[in-house]
DSSP file (Angstrom, degrees, kcal/mol; ACC not computed):
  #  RESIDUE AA STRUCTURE BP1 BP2  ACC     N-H-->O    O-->H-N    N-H-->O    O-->H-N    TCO  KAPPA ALPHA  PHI   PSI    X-CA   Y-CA   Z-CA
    1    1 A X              0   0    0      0, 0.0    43,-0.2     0, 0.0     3,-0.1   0.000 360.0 360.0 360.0 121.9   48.2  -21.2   14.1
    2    2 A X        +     0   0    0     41,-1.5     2,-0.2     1,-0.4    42,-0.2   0.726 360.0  94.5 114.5  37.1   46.0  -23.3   11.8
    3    3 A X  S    S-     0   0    0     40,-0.3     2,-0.5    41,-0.0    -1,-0.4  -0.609  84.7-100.9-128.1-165.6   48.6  -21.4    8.6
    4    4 A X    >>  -     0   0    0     -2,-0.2     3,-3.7    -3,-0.1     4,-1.0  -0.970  23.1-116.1-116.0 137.4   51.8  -23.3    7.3
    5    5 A X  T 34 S+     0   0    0     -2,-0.5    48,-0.3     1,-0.2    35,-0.2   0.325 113.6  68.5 -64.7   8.6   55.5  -22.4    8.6
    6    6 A X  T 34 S+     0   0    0      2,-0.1    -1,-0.2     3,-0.1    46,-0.0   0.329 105.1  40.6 -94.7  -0.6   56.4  -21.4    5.0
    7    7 A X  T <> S+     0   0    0     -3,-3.7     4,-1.3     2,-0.1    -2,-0.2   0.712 108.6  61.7 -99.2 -22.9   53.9  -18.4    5.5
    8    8 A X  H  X S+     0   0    0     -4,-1.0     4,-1.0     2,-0.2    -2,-0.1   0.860 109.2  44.0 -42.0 -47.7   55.5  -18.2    9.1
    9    9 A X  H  > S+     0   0    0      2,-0.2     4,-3.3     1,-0.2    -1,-0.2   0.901 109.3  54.7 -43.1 -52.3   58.9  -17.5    7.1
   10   10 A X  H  4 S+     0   0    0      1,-0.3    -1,-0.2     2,-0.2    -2,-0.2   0.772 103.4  50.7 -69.7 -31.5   57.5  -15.4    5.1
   11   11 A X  H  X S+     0   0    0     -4,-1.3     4,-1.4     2,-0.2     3,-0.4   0.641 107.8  57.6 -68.0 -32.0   56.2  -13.5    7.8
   12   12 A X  H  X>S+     0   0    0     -4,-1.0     4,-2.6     1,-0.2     5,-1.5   0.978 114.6  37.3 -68.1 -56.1   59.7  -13.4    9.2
   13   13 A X  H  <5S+     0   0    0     -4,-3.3    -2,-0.2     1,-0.2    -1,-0.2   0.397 108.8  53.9 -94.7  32.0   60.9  -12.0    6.2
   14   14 A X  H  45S+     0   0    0     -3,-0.4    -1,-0.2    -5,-0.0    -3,-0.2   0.818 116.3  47.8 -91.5 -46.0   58.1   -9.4    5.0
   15   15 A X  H  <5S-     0   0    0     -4,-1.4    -2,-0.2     1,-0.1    -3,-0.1   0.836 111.0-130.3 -48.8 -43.9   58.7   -7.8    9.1
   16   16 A X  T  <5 +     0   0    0     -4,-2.6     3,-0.5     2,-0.0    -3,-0.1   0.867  38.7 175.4  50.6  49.1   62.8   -7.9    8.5
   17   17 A X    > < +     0   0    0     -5,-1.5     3,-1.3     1,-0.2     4,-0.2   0.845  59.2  72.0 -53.3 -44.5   63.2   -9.4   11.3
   18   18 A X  G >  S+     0   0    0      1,-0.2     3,-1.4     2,-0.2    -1,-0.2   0.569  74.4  71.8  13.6 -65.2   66.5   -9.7   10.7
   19   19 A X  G 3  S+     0   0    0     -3,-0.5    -1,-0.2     1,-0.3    -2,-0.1   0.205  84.8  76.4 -91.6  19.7   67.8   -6.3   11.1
   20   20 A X  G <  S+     0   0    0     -3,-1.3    -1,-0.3     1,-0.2    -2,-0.2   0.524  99.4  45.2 -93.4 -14.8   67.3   -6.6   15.0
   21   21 A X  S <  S+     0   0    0     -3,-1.4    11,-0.4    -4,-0.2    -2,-0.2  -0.056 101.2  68.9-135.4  20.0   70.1   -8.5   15.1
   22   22 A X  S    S-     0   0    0      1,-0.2     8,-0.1     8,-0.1    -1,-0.1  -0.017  94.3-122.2-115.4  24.6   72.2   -6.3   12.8
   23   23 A X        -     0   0    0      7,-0.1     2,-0.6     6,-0.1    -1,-0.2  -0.013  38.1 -61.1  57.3-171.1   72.8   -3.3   15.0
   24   24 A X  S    S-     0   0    0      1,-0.2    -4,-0.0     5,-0.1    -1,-0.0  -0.928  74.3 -67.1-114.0 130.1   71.9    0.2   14.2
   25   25 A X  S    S+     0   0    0     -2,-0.6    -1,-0.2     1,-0.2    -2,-0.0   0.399 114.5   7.7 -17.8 139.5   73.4    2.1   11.4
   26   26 A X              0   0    0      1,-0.2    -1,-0.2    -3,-0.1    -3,-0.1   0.863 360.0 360.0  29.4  47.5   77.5    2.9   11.6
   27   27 A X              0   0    0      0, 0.0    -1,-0.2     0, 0.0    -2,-0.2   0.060 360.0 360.0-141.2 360.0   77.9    0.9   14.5
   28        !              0   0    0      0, 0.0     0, 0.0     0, 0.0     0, 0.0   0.000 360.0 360.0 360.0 360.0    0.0    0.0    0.0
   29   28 A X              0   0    0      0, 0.0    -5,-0.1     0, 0.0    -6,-0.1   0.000 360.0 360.0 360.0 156.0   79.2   -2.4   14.9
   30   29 A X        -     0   0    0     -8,-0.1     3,-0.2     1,-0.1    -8,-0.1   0.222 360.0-145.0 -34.0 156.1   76.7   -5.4   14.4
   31   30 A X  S    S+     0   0    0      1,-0.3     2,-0.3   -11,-0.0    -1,-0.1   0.530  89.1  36.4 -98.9 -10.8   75.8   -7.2   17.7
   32   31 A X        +     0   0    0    -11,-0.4    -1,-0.3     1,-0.1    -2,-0.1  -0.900  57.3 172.9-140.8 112.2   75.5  -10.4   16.2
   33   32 A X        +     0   0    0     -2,-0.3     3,-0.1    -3,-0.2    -1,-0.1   0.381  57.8  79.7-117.0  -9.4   78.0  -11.5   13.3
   34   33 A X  S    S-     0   0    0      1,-0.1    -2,-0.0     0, 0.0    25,-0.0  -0.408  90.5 -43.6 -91.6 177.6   77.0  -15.6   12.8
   35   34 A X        -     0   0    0     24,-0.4     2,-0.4     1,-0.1    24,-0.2   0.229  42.2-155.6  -2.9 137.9   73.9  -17.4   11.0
   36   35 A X  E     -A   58   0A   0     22,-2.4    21,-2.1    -3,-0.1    22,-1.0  -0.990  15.0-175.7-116.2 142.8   70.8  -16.2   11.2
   37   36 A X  E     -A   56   0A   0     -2,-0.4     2,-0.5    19,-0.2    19,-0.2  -0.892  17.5-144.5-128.5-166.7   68.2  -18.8   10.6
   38   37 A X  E     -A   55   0A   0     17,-2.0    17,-2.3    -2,-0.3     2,-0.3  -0.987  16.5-168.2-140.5 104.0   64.4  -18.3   10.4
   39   38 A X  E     -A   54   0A   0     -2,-0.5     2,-0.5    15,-0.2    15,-0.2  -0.962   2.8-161.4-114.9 148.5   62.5  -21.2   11.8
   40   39 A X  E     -A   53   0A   0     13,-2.7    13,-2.5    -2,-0.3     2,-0.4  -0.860   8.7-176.0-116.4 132.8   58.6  -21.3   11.2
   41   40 A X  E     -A   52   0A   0     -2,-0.5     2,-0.3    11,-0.2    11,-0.2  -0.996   4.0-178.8-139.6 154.7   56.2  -23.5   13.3
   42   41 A X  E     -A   51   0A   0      9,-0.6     9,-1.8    -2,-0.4     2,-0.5  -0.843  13.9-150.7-138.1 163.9   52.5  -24.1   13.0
   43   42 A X  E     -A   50   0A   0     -2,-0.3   -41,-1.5     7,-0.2   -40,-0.3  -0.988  13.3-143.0-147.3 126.2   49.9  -26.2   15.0
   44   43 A X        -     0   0    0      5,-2.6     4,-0.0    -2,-0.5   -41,-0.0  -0.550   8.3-159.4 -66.6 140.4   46.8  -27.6   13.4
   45   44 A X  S    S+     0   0    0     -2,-0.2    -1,-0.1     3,-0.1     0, 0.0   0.700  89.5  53.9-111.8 -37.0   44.1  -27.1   16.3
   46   45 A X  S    S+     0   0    0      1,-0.2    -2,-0.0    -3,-0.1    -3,-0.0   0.932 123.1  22.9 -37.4 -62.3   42.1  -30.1   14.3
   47   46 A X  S    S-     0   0    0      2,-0.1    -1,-0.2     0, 0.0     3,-0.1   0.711  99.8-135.2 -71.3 -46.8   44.5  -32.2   14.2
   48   47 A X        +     0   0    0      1,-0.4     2,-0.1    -4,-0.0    -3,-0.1   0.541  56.1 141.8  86.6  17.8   46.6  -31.1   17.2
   49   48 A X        -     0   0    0      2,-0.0    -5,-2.6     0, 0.0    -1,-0.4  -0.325  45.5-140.7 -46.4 168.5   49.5  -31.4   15.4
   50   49 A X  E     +A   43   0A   0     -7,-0.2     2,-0.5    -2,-0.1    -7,-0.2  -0.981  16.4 175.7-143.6 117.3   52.9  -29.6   15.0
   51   50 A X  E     -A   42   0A   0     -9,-1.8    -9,-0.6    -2,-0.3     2,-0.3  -0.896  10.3-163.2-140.2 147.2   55.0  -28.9   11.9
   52   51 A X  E     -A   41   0A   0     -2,-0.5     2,-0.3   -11,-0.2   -11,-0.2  -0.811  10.1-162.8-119.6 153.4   58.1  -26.9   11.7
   53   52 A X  E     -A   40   0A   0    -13,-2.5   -13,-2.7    -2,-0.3     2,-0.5  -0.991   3.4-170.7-123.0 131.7   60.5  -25.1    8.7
   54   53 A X  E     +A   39   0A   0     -2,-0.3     2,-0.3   -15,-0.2   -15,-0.2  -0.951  12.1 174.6-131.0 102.1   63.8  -24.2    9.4
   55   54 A X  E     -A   38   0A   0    -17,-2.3   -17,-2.0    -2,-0.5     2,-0.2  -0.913  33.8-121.0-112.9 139.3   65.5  -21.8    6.3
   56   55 A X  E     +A   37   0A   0     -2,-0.3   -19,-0.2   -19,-0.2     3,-0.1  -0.607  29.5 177.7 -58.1 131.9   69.1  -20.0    6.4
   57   56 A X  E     +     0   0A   0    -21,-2.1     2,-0.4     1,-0.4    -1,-0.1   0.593  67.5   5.4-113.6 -43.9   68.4  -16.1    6.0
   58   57 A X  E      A   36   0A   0    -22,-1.0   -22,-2.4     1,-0.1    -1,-0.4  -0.992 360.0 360.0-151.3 162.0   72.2  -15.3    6.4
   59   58 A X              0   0    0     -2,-0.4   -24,-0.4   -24,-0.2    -1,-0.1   0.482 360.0 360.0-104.5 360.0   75.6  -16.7    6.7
């Protein structure tokens, strides 16, 4: 809230989010497509809504 959804991103990829959706060491991933990373933010001034949507993997 009240940040931009390219620090939302960012946030995704400081956490490694990511590697929830790669399984646990020597076995086999649980999820093998795209991942993407979308970031949304809301202005409470404004009351607006703005979103980023970035590829993390293919």
């Amino acid at each position: 809230m009240d940040s931009t959804p390219a620090d939302a991103i960012e946030q995704i990829k400081n956490k490694n989010y990511i590697l929830r959706f790669k399984g646990k060491m020597g076995e086999k991933p649980k999820y093998t497509g795209g991942i993407l990373a979308v970031g949304i933010s809301y202005n409470r001034k404004t009351k607006k809504h703005s979103c980023k949507v970035e590829e993390l993997s293919k």
